[in-house]
C-alpha positions in Angstrom: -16.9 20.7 95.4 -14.4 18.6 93.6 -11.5 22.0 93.4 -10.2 23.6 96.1 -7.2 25.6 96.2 -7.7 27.9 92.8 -4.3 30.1 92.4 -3.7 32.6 89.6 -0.1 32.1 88.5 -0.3 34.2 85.9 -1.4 37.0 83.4 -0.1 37.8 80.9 0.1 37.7 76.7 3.6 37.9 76.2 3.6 34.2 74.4 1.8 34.3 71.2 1.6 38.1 70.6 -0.4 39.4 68.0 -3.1 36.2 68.4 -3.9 36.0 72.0 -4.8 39.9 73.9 -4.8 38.3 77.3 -3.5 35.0 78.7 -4.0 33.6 82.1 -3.1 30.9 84.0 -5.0 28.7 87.0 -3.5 26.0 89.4 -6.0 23.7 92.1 -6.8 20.6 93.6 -8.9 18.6 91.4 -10.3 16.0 93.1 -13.8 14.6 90.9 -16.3 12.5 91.9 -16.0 8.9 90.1 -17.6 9.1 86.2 -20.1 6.3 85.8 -20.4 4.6 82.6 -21.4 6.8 79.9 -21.7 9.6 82.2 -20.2 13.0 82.5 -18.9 14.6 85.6 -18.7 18.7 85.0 -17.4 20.7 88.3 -17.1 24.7 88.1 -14.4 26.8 89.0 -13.5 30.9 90.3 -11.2 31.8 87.7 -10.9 35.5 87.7 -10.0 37.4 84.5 -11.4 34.6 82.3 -13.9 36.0 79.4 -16.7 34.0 77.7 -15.1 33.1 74.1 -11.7 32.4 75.7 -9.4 29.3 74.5 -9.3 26.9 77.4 -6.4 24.7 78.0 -6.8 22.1 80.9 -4.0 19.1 81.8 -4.5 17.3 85.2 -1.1 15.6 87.2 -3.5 12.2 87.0 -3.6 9.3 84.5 -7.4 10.1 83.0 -8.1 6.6 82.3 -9.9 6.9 79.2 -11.9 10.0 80.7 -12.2 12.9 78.1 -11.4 16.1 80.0 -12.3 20.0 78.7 -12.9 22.7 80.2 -14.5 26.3 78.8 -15.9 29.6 80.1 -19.4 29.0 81.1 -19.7 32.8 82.7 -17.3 35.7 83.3 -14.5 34.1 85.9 -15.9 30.6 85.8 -14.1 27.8 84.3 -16.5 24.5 83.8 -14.3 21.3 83.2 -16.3 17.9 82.1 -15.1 14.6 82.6 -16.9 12.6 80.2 -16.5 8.6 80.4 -17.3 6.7 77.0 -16.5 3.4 78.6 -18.8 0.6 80.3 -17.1 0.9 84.0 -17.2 3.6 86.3 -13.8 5.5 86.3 -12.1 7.4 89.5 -9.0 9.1 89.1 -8.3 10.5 92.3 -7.1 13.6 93.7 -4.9 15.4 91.4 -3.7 19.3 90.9 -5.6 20.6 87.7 -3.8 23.4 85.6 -6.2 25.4 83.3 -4.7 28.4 80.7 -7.6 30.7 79.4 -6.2 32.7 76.4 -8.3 35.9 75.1 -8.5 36.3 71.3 -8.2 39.6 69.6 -11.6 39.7 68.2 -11.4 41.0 65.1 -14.9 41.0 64.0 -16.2 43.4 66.6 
């Protein structure tokens, strides 16, 4: 597994009142596996109050190269972030720390 060391830092909706019902916030260890050309790396984290539908804000401490990076809720308290490499050499950016910001929208539609 390519994260280790998931801590909630915090939870909260204080920011952005009246858009966002819930916000919280993730630090780890990211460390991914090199993305081969034209390839995608995905890895999953525990992130525990995240909700399917959430906004999903992700920003590593590593210079991504080129890589493309997201991340969204692929299950109740699982992040998934993809590295996705459009280039024609395989890309390794090492061990970095990975912070990811889930942000609940008031659903207004029922």
């Amino acid at each position: 597994m390519a994260i280790t060391s998931i801590q909630k830092i915090r939870h909260e909706a204080a920011q952005f009142r009246g858009v966002f019902e819930d916000i919280c916030e993730y630090e780890a260890v990211y460390d991914p596996d090199s993305v081969g050309s034209n390839a995608t790396v995905t890895d999953t984290i525990a992130a525990p109050g995240a909700e399917m539908g959430d906004v999903v804000l992700v920003s590593v401490t590593a210079d991504l190269q080129g890589l493309i990076l997201v991340g969204n809720v692929s299950s109740a308290d699982v992040v998934t972030l993809t590295l996705a490499n459009t280039s024609a050499g395989a890309i390794n950016i090492g061990s970095c720390n990975v912070h990811i910001v889930c942000m609940t929208p008031y659903h207004v539609l029922g």
